[in-house]
N, CA, C and O atoms as CSV, one atom per row, in Angstrom:
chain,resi,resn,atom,element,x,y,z
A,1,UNK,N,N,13.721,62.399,38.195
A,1,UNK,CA,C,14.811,61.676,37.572
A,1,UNK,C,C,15.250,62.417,36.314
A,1,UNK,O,O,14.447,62.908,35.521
A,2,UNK,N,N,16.914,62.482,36.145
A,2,UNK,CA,C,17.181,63.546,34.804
A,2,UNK,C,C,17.423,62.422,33.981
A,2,UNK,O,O,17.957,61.353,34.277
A,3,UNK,N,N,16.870,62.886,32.707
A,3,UNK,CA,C,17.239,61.968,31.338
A,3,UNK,C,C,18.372,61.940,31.053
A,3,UNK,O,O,18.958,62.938,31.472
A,4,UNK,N,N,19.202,61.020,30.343
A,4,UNK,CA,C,20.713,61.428,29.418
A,4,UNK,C,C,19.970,62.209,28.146
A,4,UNK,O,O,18.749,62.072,28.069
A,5,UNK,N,N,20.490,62.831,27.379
A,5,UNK,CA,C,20.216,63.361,26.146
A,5,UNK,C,C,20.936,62.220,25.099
A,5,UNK,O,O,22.071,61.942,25.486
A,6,UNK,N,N,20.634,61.689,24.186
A,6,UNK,CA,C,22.055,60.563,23.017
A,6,UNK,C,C,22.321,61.558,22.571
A,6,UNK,O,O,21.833,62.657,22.306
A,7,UNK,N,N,23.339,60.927,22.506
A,7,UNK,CA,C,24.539,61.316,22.000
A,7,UNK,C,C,24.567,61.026,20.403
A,7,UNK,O,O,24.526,59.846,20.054
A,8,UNK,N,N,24.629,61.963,19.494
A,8,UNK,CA,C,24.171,62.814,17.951
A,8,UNK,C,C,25.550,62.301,17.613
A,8,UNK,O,O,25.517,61.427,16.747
A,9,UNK,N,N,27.297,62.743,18.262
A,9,UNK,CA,C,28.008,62.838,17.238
A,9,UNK,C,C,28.759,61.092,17.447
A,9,UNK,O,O,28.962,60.496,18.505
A,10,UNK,N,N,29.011,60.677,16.168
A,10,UNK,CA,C,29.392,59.405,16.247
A,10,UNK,C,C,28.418,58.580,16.611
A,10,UNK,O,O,28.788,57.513,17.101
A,11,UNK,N,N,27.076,58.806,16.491
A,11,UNK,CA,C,26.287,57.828,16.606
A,11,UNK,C,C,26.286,56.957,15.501
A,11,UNK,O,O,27.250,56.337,15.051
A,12,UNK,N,N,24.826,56.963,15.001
A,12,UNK,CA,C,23.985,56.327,14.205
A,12,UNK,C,C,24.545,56.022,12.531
A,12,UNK,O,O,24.193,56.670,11.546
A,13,UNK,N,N,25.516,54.840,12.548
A,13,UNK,CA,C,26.496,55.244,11.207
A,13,UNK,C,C,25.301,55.264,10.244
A,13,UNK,O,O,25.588,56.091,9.379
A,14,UNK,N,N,24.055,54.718,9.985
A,14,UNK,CA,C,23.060,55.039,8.930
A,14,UNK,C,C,23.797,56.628,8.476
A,14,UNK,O,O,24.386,57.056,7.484
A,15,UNK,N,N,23.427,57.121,9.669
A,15,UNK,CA,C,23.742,59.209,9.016
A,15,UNK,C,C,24.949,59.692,9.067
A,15,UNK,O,O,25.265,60.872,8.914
A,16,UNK,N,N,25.879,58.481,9.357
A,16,UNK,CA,C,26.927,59.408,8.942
A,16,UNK,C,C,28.013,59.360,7.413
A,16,UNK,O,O,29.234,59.514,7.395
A,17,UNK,N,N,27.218,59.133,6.393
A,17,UNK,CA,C,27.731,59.533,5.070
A,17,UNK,C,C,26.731,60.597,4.719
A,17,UNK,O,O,27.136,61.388,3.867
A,18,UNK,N,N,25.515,60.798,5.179
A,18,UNK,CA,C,24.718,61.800,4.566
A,18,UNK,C,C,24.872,63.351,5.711
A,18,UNK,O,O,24.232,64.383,5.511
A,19,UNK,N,N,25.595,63.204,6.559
A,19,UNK,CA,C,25.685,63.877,7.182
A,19,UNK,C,C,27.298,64.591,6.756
A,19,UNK,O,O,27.433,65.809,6.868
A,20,UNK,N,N,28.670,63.572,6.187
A,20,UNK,CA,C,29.059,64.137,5.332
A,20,UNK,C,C,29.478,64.981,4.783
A,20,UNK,O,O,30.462,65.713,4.886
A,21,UNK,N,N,27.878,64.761,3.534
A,21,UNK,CA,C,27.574,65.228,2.575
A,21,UNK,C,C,27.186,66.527,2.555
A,21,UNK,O,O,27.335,67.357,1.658
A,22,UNK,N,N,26.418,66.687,4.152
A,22,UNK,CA,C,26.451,67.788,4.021
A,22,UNK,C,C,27.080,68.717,4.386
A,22,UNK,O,O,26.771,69.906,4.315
A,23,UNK,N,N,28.394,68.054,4.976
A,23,UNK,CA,C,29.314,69.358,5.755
A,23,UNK,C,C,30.261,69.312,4.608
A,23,UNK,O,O,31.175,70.132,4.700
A,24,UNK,N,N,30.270,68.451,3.406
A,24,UNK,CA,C,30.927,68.441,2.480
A,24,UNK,C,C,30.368,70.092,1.401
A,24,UNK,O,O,31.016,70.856,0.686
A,25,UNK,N,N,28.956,70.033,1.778
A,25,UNK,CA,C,28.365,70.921,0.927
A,25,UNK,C,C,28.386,72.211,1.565
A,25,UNK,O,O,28.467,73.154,0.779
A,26,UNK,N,N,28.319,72.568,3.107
A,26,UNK,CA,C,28.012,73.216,3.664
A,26,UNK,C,C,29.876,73.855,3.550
A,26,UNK,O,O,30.222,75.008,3.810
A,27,UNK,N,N,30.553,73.027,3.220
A,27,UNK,CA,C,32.337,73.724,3.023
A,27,UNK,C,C,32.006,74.636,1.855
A,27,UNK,O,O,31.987,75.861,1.732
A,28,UNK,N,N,31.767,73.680,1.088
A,28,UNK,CA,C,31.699,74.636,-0.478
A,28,UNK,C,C,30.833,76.186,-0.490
A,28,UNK,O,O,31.292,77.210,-0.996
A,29,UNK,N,N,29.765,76.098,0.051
A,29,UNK,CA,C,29.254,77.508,0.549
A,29,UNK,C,C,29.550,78.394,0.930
A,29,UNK,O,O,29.224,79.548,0.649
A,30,UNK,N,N,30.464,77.846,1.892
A,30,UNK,CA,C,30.994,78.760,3.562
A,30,UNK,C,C,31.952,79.254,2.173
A,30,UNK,O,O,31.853,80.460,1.948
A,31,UNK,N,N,32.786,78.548,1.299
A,31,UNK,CA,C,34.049,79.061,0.503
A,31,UNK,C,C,33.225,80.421,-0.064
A,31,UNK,O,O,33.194,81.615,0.233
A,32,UNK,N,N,32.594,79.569,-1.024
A,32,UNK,CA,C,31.457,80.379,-1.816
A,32,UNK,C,C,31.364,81.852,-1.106
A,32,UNK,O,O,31.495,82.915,-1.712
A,33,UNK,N,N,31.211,81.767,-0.254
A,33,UNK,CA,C,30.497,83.161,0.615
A,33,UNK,C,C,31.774,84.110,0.798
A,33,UNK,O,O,31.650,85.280,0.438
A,34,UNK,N,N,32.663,83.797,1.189
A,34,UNK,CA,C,34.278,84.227,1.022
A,34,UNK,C,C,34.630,84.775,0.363
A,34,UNK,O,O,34.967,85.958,0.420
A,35,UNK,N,N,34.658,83.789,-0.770
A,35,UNK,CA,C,34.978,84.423,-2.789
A,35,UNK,C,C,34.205,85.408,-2.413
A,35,UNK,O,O,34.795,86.290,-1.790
A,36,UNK,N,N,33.234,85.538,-2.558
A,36,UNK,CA,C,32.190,86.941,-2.542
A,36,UNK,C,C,32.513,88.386,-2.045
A,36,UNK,O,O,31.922,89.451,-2.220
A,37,UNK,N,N,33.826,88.013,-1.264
A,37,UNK,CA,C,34.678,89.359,-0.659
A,37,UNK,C,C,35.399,89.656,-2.137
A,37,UNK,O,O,35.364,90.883,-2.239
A,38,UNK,N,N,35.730,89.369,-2.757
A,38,UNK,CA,C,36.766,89.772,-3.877
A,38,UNK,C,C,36.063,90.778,-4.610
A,38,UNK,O,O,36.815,91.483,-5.284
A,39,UNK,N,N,34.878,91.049,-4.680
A,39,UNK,CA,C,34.537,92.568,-5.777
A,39,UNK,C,C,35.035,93.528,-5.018
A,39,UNK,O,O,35.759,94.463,-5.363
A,40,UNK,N,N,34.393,93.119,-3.392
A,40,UNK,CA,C,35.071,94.461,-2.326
A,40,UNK,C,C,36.076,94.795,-2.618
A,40,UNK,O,O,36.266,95.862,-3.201
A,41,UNK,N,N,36.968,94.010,-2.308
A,41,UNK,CA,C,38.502,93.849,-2.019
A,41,UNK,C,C,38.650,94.827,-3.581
A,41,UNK,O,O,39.316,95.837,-3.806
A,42,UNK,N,N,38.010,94.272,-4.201
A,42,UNK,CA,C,38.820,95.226,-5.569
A,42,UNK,C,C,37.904,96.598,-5.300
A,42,UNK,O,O,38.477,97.662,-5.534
A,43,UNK,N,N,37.092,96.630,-5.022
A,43,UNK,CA,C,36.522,97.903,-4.974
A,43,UNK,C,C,37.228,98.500,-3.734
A,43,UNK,O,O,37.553,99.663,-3.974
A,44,UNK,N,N,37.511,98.177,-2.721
A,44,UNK,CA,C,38.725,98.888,-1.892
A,44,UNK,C,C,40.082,99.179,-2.558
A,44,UNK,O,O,40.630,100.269,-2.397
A,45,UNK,N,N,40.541,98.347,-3.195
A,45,UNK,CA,C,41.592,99.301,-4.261
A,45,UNK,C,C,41.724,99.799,-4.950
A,45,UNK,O,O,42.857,100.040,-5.367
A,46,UNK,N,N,40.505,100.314,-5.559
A,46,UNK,CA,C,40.004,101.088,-6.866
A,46,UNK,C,C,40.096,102.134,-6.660
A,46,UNK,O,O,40.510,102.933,-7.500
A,47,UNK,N,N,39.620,102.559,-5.089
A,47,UNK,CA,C,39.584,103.532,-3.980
A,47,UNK,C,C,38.444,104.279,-3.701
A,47,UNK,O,O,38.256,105.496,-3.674
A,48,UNK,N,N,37.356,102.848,-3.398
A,48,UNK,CA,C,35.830,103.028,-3.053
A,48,UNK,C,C,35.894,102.025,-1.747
A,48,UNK,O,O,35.347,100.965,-2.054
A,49,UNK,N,N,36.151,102.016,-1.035
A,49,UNK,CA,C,36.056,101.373,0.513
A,49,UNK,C,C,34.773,101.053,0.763
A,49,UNK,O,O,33.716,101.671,0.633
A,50,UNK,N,N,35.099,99.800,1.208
A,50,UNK,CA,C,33.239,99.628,1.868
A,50,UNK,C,C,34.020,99.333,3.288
A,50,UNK,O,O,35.222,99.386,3.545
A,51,UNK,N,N,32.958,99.023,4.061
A,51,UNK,CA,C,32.475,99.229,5.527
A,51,UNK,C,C,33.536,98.150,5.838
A,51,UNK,O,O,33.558,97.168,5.097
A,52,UNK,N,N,34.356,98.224,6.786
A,52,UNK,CA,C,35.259,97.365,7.386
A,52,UNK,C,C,34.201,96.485,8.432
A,52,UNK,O,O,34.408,95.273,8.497
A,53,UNK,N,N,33.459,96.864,8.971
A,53,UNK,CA,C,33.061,96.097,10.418
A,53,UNK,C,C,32.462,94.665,9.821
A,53,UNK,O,O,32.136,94.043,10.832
A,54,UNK,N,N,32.240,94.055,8.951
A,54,UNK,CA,C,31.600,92.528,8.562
A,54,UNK,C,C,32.850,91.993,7.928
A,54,UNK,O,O,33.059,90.780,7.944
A,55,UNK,N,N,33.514,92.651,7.489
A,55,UNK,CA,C,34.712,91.650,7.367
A,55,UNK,C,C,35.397,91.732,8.202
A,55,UNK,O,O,36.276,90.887,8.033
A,56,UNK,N,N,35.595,92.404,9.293
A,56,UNK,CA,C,36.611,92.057,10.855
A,56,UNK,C,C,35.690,91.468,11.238
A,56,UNK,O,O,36.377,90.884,12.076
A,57,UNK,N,N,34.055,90.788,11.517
A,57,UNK,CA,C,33.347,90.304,12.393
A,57,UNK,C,C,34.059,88.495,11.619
A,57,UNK,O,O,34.752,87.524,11.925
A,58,UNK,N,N,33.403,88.958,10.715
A,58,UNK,CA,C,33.821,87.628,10.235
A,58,UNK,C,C,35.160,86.907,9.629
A,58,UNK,O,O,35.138,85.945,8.861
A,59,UNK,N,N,36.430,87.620,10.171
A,59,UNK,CA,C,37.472,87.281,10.081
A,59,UNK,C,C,37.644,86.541,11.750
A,59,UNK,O,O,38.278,85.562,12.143
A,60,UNK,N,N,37.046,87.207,12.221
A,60,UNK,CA,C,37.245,86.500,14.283
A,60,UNK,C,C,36.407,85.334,14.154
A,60,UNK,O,O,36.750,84.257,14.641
A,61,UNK,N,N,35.458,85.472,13.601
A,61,UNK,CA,C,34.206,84.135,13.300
A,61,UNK,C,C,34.671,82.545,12.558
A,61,UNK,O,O,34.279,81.387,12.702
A,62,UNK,N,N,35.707,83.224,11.720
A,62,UNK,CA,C,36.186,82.313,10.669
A,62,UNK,C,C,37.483,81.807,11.294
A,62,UNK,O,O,37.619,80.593,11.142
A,63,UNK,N,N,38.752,82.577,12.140
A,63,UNK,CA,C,39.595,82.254,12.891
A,63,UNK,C,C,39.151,81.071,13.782
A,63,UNK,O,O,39.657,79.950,13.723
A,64,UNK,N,N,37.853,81.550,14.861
A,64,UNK,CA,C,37.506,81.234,16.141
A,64,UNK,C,C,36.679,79.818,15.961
A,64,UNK,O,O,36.435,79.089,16.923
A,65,UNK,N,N,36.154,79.428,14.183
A,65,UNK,CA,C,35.549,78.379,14.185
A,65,UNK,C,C,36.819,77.590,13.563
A,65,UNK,O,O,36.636,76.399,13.308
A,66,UNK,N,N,38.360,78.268,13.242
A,66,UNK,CA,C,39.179,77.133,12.914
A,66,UNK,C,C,39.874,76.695,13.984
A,66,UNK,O,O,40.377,75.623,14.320
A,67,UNK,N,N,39.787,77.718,14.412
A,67,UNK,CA,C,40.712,77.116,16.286
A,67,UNK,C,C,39.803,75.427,16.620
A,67,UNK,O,O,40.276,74.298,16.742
A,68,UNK,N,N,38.855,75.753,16.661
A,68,UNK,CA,C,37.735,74.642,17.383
A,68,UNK,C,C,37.954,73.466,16.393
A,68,UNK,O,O,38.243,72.403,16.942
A,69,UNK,N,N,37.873,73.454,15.051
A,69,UNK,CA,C,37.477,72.713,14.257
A,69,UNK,C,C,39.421,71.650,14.362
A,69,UNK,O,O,39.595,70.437,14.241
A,70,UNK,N,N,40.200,72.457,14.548
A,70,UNK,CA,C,41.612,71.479,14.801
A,70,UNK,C,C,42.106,71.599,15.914
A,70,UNK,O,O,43.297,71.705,16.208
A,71,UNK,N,N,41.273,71.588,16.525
A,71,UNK,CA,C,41.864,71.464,18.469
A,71,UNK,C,C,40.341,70.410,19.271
A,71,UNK,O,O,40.097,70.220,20.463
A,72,UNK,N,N,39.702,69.994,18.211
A,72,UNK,CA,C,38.582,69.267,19.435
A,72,UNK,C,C,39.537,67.887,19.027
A,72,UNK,O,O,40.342,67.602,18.141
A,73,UNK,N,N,38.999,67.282,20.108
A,73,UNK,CA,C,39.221,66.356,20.234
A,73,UNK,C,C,39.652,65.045,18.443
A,73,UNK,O,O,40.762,64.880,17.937
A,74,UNK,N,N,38.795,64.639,18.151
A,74,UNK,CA,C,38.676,64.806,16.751
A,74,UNK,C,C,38.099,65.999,15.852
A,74,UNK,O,O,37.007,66.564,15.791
A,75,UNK,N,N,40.048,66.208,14.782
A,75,UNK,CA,C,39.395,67.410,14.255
A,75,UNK,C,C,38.447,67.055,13.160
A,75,UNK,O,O,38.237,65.949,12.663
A,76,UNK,N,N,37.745,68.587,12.793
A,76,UNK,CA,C,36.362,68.918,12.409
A,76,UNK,C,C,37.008,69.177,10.999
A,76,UNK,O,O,37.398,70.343,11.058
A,77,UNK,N,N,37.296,68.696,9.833
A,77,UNK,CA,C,37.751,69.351,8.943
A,77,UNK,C,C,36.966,70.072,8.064
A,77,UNK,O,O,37.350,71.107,7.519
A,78,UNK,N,N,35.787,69.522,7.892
A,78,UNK,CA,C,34.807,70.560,7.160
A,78,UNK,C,C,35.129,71.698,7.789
A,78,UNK,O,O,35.953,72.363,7.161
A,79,UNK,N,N,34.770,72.165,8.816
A,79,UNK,CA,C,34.769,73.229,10.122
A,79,UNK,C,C,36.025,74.223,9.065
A,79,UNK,O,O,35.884,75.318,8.521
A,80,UNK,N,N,37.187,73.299,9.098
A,80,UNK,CA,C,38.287,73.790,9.185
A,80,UNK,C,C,38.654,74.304,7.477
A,80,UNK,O,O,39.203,75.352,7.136
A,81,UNK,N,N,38.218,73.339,6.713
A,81,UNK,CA,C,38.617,73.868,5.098
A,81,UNK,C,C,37.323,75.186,5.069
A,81,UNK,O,O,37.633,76.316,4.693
A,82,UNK,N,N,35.781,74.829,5.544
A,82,UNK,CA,C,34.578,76.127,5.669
A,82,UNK,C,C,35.879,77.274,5.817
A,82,UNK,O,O,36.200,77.843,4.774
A,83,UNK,N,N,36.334,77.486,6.583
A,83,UNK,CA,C,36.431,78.901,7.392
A,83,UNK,C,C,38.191,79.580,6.903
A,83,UNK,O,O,38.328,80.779,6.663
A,84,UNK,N,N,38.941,78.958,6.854
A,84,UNK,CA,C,40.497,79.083,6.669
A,84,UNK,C,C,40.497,80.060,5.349
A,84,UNK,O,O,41.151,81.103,5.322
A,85,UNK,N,N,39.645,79.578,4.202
A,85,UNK,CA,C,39.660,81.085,3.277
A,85,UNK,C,C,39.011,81.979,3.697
A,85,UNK,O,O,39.255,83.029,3.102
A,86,UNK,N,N,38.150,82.076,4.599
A,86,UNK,CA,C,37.290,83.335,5.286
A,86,UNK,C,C,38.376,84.430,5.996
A,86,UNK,O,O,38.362,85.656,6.101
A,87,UNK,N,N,39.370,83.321,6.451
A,87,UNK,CA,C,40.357,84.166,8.195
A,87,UNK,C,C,41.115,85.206,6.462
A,87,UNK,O,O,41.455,86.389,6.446
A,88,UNK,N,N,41.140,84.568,5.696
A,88,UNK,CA,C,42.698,85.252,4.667
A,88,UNK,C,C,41.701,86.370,3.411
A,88,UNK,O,O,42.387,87.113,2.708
A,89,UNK,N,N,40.411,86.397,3.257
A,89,UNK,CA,C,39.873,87.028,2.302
A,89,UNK,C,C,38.786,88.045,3.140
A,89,UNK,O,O,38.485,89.055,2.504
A,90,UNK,N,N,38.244,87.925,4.307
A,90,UNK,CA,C,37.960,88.785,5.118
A,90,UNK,C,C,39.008,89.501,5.704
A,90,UNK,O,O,38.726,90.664,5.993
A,91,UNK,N,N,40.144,89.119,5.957
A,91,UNK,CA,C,41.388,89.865,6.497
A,91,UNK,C,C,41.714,90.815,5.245
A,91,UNK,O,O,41.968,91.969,5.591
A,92,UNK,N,N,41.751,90.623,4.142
A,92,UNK,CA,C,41.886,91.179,3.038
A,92,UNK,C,C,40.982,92.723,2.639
A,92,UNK,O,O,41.404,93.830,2.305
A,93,UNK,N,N,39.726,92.250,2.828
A,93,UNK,CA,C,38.454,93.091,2.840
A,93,UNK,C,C,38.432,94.168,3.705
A,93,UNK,O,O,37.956,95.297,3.586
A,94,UNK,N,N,39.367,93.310,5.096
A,94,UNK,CA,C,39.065,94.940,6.174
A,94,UNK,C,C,40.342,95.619,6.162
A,94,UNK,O,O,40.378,96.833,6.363
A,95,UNK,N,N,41.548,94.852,5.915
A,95,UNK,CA,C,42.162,95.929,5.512
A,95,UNK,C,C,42.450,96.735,4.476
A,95,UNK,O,O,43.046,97.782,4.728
A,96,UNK,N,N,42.083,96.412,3.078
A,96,UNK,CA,C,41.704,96.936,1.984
A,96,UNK,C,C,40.646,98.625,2.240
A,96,UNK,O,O,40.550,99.740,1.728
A,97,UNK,N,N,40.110,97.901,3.250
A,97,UNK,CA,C,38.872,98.675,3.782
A,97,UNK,C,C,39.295,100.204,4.263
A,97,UNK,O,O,38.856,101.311,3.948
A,98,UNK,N,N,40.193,99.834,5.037
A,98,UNK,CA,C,40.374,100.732,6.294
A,98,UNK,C,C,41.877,101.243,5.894
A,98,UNK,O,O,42.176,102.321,6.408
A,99,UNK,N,N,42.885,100.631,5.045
A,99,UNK,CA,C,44.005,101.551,4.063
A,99,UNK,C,C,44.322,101.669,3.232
A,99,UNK,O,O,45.187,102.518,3.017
């Protein structure tokens, strides 16, 4: 006999303000980590280039988790504010990078 697995999203409202909280926190990071392209970015126009390939990985990463995050069913907005400065400051980084 196969089990159902429960169902995690929209369950248990106990967890869902602390759960949130943490995609509230887990946005601010994902930003956080982003900003962190800007020494590059200036150090690519200074005319010291760093390595293009992690900021094109994570410009497709940051696109491909905003596609999902405003096309599921209910959108994901953490998902979506996380990643939207990633698609525009990693895009920045690799081409800074590479001209």
């Amino acid at each position: 006999m196969v089990q159902k697995a429960s169902v995690h999203q929209g369950g248990d409202k106990r967890h869902a303000r602390p759960i949130a909280i943490v995609g509230r926190i887990a946005s601010v990071l994902s930003v956080c980590m982003y900003v962190s392209y800007i020494p590059q970015i200036m150090d690519n126009l200074a005319g010291h280039p760093g390595n293009p390939v992690q900021p094109l990985a994570a410009f497709f990463n940051c696109l491909f988790w905003t596609i999902y995050g405003l096309f599921k069913k209910e959108r994901d907005w953490p998902i979506v504010v996380a990643n939207v400065p990633g698609i525009f400051l990693a895009a920045a980084a690799f081409l800074t990078a590479v001209f």
